[in-house]
C-alpha beads as a LAMMPS data file, in Angstrom:
LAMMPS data file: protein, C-alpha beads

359 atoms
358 bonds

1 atom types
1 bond types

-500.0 500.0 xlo xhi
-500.0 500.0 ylo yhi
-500.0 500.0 zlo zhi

Masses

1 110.0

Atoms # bond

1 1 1 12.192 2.359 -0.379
2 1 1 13.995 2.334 3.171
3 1 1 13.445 4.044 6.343
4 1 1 16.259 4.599 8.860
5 1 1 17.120 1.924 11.244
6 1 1 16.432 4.870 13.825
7 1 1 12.822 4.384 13.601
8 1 1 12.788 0.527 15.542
9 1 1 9.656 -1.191 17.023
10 1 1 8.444 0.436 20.407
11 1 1 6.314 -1.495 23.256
12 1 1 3.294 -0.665 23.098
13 1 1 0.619 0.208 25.829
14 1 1 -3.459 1.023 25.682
15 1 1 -3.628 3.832 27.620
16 1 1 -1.476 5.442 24.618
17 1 1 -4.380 4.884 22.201
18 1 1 -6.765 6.094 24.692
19 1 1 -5.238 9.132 24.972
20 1 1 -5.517 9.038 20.969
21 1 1 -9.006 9.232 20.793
22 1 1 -9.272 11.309 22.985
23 1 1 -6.592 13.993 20.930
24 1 1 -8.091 13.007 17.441
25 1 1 -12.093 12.938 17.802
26 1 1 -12.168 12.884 14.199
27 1 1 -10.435 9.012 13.450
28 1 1 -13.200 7.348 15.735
29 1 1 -15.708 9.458 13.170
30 1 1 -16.114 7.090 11.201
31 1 1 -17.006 6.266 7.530
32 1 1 -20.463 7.445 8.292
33 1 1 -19.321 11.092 8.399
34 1 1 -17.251 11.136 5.123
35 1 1 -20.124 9.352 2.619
36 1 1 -17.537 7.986 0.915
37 1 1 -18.774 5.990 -2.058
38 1 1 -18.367 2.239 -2.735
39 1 1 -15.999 1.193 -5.358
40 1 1 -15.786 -1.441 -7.837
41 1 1 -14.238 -2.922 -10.649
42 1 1 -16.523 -2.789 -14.160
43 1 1 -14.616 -3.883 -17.008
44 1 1 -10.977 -2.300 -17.363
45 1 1 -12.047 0.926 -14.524
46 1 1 -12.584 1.828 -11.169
47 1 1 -15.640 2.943 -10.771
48 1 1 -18.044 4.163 -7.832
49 1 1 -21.259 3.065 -6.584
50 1 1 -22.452 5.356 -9.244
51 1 1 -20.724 3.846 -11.863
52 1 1 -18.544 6.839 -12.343
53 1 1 -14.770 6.506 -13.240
54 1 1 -12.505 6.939 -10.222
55 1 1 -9.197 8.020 -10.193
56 1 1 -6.535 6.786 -7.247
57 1 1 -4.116 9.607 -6.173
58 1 1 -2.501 9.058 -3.142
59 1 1 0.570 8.855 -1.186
60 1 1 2.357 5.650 0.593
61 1 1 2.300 6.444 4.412
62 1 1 5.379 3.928 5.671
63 1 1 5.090 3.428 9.699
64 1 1 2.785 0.900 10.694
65 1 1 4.972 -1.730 9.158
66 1 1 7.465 -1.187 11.208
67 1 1 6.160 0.552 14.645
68 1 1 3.281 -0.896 16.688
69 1 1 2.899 2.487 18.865
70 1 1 2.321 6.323 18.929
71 1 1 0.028 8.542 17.204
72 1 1 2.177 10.156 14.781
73 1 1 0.211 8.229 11.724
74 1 1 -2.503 9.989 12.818
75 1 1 -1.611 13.133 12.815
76 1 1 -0.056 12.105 8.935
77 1 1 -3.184 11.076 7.631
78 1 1 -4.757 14.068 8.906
79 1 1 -2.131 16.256 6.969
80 1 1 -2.126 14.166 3.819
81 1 1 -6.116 14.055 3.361
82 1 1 -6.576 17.545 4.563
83 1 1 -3.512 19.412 3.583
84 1 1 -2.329 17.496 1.005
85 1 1 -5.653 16.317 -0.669
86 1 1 -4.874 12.841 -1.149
87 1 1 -8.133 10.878 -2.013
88 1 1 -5.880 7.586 -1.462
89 1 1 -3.634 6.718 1.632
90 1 1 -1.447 3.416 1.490
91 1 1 -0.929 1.941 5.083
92 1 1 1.717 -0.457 4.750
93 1 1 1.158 -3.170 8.119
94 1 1 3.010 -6.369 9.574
95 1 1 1.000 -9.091 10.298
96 1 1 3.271 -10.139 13.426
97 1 1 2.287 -7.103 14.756
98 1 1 -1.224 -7.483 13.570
99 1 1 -1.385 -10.312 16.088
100 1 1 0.868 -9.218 18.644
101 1 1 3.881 -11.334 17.669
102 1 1 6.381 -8.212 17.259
103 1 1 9.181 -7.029 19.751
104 1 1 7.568 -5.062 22.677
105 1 1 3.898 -6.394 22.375
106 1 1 1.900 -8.226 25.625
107 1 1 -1.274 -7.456 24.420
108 1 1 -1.951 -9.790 21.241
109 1 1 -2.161 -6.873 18.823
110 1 1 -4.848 -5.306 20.328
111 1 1 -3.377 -1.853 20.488
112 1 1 -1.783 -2.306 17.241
113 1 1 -5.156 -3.416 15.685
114 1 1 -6.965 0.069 17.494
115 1 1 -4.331 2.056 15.969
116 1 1 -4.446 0.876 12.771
117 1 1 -8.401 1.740 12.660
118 1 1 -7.912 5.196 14.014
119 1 1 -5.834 5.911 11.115
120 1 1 -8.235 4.270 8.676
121 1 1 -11.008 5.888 10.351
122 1 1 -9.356 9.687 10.154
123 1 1 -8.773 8.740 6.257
124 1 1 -11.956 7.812 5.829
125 1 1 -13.480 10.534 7.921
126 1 1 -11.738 13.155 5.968
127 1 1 -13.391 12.007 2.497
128 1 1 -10.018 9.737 1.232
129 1 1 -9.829 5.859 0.498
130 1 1 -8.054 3.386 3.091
131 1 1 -5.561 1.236 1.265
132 1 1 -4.467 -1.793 3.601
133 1 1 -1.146 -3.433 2.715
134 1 1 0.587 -6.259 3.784
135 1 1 4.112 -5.209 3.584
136 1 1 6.260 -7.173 6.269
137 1 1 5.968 -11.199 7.183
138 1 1 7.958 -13.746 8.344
139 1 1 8.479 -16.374 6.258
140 1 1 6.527 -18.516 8.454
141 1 1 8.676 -17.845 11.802
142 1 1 6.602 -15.653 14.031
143 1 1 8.341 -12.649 15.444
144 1 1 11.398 -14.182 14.111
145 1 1 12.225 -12.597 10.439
146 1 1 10.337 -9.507 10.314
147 1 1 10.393 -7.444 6.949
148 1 1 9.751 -7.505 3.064
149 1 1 10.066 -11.013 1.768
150 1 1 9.889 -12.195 -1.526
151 1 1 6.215 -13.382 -1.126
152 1 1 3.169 -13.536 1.445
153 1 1 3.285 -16.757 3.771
154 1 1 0.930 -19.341 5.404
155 1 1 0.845 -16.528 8.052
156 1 1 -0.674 -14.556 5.619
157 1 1 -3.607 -16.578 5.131
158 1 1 -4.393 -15.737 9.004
159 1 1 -3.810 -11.991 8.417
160 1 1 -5.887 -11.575 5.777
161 1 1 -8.609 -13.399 7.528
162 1 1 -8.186 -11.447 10.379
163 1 1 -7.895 -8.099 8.300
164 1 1 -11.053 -8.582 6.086
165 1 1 -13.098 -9.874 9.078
166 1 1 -12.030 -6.313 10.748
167 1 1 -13.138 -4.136 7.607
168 1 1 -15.468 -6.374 6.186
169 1 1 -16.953 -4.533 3.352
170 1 1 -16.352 -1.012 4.539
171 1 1 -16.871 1.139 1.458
172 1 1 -13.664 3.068 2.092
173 1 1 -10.894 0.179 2.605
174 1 1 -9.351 -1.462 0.055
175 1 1 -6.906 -4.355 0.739
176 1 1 -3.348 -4.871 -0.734
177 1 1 -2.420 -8.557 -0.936
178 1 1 1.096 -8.027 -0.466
179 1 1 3.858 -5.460 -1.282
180 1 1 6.648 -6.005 -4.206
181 1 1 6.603 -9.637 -4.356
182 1 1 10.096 -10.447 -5.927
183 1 1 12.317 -13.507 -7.196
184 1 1 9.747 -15.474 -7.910
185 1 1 7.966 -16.593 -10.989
186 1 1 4.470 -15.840 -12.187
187 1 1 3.125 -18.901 -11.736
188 1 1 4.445 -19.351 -8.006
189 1 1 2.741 -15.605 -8.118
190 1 1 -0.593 -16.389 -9.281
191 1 1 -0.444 -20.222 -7.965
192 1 1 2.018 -20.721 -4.885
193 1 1 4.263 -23.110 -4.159
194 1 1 7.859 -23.578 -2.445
195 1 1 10.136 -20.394 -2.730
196 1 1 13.971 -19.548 -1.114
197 1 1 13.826 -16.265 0.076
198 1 1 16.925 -14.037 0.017
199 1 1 15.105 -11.166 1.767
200 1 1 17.635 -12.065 5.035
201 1 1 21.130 -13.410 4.730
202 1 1 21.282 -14.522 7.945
203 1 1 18.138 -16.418 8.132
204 1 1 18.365 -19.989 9.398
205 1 1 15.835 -21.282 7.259
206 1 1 15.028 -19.303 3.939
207 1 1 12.388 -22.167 2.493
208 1 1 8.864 -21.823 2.818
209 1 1 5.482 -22.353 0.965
210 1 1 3.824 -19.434 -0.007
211 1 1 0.244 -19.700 -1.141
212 1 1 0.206 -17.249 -4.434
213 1 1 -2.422 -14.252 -5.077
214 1 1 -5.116 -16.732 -5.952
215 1 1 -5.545 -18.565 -2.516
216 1 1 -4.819 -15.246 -0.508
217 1 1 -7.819 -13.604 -2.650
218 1 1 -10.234 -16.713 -1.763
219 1 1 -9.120 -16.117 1.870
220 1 1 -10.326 -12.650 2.009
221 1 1 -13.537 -13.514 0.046
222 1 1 -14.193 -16.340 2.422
223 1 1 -15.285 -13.941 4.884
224 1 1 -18.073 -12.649 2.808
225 1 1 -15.529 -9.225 2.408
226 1 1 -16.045 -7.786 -1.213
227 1 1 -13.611 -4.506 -0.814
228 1 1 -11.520 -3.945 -3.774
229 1 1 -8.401 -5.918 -3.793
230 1 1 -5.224 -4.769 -5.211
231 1 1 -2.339 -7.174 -6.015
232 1 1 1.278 -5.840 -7.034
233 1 1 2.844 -8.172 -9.835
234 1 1 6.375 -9.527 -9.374
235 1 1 8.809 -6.223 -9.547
236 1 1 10.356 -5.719 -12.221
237 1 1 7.357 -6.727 -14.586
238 1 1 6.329 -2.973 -15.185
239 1 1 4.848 -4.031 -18.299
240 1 1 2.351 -6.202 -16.739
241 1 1 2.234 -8.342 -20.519
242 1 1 1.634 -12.021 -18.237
243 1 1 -1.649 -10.724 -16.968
244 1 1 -2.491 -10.917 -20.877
245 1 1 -1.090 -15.005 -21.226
246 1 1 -2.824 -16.310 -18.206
247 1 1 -1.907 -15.376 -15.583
248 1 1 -4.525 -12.784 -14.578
249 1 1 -6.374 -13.350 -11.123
250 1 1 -9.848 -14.362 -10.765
251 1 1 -12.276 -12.481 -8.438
252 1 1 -15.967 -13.710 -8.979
253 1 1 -17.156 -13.007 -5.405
254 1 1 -15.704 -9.719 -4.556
255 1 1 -15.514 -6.249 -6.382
256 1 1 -12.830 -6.777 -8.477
257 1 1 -8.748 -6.011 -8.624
258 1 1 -6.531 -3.810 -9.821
259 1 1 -3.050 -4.160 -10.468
260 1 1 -0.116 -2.222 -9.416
261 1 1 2.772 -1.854 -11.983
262 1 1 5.832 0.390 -10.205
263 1 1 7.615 3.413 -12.190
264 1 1 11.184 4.354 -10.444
265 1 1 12.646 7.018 -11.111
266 1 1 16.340 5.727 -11.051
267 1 1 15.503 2.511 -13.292
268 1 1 17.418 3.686 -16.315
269 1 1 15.813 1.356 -18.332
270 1 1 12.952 3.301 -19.835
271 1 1 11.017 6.546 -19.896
272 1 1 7.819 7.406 -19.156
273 1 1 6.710 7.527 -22.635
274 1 1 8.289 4.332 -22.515
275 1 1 6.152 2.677 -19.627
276 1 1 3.352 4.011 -20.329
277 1 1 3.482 2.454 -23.739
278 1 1 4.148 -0.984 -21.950
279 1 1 1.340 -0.525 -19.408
280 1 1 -1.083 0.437 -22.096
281 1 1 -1.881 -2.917 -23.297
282 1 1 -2.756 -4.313 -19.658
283 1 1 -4.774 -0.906 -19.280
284 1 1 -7.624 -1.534 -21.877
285 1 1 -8.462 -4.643 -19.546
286 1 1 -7.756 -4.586 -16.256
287 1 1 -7.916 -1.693 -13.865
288 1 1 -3.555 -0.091 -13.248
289 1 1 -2.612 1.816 -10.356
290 1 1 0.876 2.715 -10.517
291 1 1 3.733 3.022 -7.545
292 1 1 5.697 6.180 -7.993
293 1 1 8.684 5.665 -6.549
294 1 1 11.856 8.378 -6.527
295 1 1 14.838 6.475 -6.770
296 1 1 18.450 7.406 -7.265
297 1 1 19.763 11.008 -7.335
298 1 1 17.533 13.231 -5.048
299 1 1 18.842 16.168 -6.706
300 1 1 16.578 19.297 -7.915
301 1 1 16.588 19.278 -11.630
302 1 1 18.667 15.733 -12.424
303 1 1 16.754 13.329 -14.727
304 1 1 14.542 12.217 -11.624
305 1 1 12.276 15.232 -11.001
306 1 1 12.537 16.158 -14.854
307 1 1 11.003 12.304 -14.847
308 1 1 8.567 12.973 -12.064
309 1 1 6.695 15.958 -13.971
310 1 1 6.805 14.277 -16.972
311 1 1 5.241 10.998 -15.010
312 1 1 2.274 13.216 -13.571
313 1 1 1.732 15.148 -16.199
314 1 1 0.684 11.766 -17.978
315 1 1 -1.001 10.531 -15.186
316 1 1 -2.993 13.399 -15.306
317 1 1 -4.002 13.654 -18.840
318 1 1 -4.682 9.752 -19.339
319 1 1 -6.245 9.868 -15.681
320 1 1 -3.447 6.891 -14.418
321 1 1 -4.280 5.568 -10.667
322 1 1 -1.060 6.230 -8.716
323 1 1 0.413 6.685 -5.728
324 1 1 3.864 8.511 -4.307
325 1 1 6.011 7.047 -1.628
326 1 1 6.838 7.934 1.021
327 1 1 5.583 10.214 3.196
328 1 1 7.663 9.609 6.618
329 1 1 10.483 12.036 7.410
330 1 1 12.814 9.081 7.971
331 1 1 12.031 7.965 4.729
332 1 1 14.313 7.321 1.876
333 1 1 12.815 9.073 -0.239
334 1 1 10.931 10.977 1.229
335 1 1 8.610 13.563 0.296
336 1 1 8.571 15.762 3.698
337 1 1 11.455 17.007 5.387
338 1 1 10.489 17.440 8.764
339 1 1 7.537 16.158 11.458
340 1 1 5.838 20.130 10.414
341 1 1 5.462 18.413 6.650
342 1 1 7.086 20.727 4.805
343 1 1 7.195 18.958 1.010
344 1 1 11.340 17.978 -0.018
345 1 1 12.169 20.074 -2.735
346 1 1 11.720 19.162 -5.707
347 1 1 9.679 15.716 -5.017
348 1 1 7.286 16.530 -2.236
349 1 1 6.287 20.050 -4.005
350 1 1 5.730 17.787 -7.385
351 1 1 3.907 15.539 -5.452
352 1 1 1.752 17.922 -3.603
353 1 1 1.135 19.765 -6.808
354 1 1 -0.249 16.676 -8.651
355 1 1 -2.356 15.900 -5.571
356 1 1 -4.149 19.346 -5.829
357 1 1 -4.807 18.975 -9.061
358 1 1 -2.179 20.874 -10.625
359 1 1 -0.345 17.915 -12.544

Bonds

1 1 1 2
2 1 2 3
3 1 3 4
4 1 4 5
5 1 5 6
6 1 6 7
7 1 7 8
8 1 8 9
9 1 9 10
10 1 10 11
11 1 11 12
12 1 12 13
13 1 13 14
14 1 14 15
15 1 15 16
16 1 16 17
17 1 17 18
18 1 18 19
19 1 19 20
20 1 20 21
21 1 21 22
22 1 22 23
23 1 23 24
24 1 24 25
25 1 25 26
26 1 26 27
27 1 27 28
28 1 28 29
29 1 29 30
30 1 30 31
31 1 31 32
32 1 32 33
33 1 33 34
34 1 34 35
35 1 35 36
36 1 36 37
37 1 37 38
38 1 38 39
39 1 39 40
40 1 40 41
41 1 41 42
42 1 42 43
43 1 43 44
44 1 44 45
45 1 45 46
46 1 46 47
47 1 47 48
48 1 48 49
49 1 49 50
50 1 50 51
51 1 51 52
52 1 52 53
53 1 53 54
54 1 54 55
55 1 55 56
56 1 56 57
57 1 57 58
58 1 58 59
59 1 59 60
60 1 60 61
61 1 61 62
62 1 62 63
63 1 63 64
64 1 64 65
65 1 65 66
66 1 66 67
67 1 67 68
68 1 68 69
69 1 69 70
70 1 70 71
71 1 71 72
72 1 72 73
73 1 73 74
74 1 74 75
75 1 75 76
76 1 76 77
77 1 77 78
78 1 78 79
79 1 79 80
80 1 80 81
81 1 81 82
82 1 82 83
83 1 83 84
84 1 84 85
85 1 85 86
86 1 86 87
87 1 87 88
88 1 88 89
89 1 89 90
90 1 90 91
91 1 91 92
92 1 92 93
93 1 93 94
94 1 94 95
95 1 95 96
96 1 96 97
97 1 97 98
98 1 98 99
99 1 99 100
100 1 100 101
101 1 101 102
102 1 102 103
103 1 103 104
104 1 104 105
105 1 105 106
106 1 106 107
107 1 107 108
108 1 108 109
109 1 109 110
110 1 110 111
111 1 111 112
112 1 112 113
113 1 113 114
114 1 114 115
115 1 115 116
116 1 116 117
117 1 117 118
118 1 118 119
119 1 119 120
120 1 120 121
121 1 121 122
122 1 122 123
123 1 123 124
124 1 124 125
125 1 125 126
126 1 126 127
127 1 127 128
128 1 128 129
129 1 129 130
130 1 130 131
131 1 131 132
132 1 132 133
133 1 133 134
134 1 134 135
135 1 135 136
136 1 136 137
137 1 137 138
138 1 138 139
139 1 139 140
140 1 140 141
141 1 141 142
142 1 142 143
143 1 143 144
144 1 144 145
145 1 145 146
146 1 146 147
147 1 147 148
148 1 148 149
149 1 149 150
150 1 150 151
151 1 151 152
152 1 152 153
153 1 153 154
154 1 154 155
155 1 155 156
156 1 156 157
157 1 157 158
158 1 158 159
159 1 159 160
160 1 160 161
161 1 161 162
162 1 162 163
163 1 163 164
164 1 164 165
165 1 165 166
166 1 166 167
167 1 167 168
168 1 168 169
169 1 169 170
170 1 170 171
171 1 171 172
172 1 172 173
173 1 173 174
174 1 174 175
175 1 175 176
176 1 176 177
177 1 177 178
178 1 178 179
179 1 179 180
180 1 180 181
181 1 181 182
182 1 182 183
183 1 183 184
184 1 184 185
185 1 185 186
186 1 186 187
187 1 187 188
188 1 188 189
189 1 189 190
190 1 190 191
191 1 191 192
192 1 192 193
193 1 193 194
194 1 194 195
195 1 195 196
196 1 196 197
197 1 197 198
198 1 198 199
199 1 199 200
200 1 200 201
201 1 201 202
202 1 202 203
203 1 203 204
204 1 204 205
205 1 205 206
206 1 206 207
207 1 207 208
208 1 208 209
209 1 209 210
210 1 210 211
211 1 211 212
212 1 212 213
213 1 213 214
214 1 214 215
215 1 215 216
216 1 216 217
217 1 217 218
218 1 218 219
219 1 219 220
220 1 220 221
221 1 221 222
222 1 222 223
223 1 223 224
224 1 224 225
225 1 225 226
226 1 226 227
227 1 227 228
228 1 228 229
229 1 229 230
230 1 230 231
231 1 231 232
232 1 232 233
233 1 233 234
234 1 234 235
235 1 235 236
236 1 236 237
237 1 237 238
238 1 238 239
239 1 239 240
240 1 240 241
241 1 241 242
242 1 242 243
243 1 243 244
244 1 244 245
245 1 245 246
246 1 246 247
247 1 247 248
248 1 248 249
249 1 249 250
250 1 250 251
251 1 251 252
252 1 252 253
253 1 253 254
254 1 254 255
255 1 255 256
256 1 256 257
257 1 257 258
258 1 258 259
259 1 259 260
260 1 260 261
261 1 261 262
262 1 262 263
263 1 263 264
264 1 264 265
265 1 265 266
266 1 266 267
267 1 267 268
268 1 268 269
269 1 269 270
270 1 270 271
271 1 271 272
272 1 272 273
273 1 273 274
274 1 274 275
275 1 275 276
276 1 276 277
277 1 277 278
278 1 278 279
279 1 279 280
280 1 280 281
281 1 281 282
282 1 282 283
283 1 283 284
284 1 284 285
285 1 285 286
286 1 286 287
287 1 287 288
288 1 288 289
289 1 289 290
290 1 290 291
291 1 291 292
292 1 292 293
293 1 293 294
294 1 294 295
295 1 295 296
296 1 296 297
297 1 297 298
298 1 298 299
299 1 299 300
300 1 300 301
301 1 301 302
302 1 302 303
303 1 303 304
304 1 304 305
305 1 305 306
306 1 306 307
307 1 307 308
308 1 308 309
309 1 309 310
310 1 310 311
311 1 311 312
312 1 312 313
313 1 313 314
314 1 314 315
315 1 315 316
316 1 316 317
317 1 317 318
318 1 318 319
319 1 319 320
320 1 320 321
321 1 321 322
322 1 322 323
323 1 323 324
324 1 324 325
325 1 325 326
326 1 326 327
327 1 327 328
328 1 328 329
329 1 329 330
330 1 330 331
331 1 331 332
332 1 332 333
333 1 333 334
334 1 334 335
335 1 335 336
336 1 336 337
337 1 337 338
338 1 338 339
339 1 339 340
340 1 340 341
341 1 341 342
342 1 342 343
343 1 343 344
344 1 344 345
345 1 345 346
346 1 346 347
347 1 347 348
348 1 348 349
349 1 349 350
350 1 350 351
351 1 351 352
352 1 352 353
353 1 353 354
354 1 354 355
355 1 355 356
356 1 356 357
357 1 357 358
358 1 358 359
């Protein structure tokens, strides 16, 4: 998924979050209002804190990654959880920015850090989950390669830290080791080591160690933060058959992980009946969420939205964890078409539907 290059970081100021507060009572709310229930893994489900089966539905909310100012995520959190009825929001984040490495930022992060909790906080307040995600690094060259890479760096290890320190075992959060890892192996996955990156052609230096899911999940447990982690296998592997030859990820100090296996529409190589059939396996051990993402022709009734009923229908009936990207205007896709949130036609409306219930 890609967002305009319009949308570029901003400098960022306190007073603006002030002011945010101060326009959205509700995101300094807190948990404490919403009651939101703790959730773990037990066996292959997400459960609650009754040991009820939970099911994820939620959307991918791409800004935070990429600006460090404003209160627009706000206001989209609001209309997701309270409009659109998403018990899940994905907050995709940069951990430059986390720590005030990013173009435009004097303050350390601070501001960027306060506006990532009001949007957690309005989530939370208005009864959804929080899903943290660490979606841009920098291959180990602060403020100097920002974006998706092909794996989480040493840098990582600090944001993560940082992160779990912040929303040490909050019942709503739940943290996402890193987003779409890619061209590497499973074992440099699960177990680190040195990868080229091909993320930026123009990068000086494309070499760096990265320290694989294992070591970023004893990280965040080191802090004493059990939230729910969720860890995105190499793209491409929507089957998720490694987790099943050893390469599954050990958690015995937090409450559990899920994995997230990605369906796009425009892959051409299989159906849903297809995936689903590949996913299945993995499913009857390990907890799934899958990452719906609309690729290819954005026409209304191509193979794409014919696929994107069919996918929530299923998801619906076999009660599949998912989530939609991406709900930005400047998106691409998208699933609005304008800052008043009106749902694209046909994704947004399919995606709204299945969000309400309606499948």
């Amino acid at each position: 998924m890609t967002i305009s290059p319009s949308v570029v970081f901003r400098a960022t100021r306190l007073f603006v979050y002030a002011a945010l507060f101060v326009a959205f009572p509700i995101a300094v709310g807190g948990p404490a209002q919403s009651q939101l229930l703790a959730l773990h893994v037990s066996g292959a489900k997400l459960v609650d804190s009754s040991d009820q089966p939970f099911i994820l539905r939620g959307v991918d909310l791409p800004v935070l990654e990429r600006s460090v100012s404003g209160n627009h995520p706000v206001q989209l959190a609001v209309e997701l959880t309270k409009v659109w009825h998403a018990n899940l929001v994905r907050l995709p984040l940069c951990e430059d920015s986390w720590f005030g490495r990013s173009p435009g930022q004097k303050d350390d992060g601070a501001a960027y850090r306060a506006l990532v909790h009001a949007v957690a906080n309005t989530i939370r307040a208005n009864s959804a989950y929080a899903l943290l995600d660490l979606a841009w690094s920098d291959a180990d060259r602060w403020g100097a390669d920002l974006g998706p890479h092909d794996m989480a760096d040493q840098h990582s290890m600090d944001f993560w830290k940082s992160v779990a320190e912040n929303f040490l075992n909050q019942p709503g959060v739940l943290f996402e080791l890193y987003a779409e890892p890619h061209g590497i192996s499973w074992d440099v996955w699960k177990n680190g080591g040195e990868i080229t990156d091909h993320s930026n052609p123009n990068a000086v230096n494309d070499s760096y160690a990265t320290p694989g899911m294992e070591l970023l999940i004893a990280t965040v447990r080191a802090t004493g933060a059990r939230n729910v982690i969720v860890a995105d296998v190499p793209v491409g592997a929507s089957d998720l058959s490694e987790l099943l030859t050893g390469y599954a990820l050990t958690d015995p100090a937090g409450n559990g992980i899920m994995y997230a296996s990605r369906f796009d529409t425009a892959s051409g190589g299989y159906s849903v009946d297809q995936w689903i059939r590949r996913i299945e396996p993995v499913e009857r051990q390990y907890p799934v969420i899958a990452y719906f993402d609309i690729g290819g022709s954005r026409v209304p009734g191509t193979r794409d939205s014919q696929s994107a009923s069919k996918f929530f229908a299923a998801a619906r009936t076999q009660n599949i964890n998912w989530i939609a990207e991406g709900f930005y205007p400047q998106a691409s896709p998208s699933l609005i078409r304008d800052r008043k949130y009106a749902p694209t036609n046909e994704f947004g409306a399919i995606v709204r539907k299945a969000l309400a219930g309606g499948g």
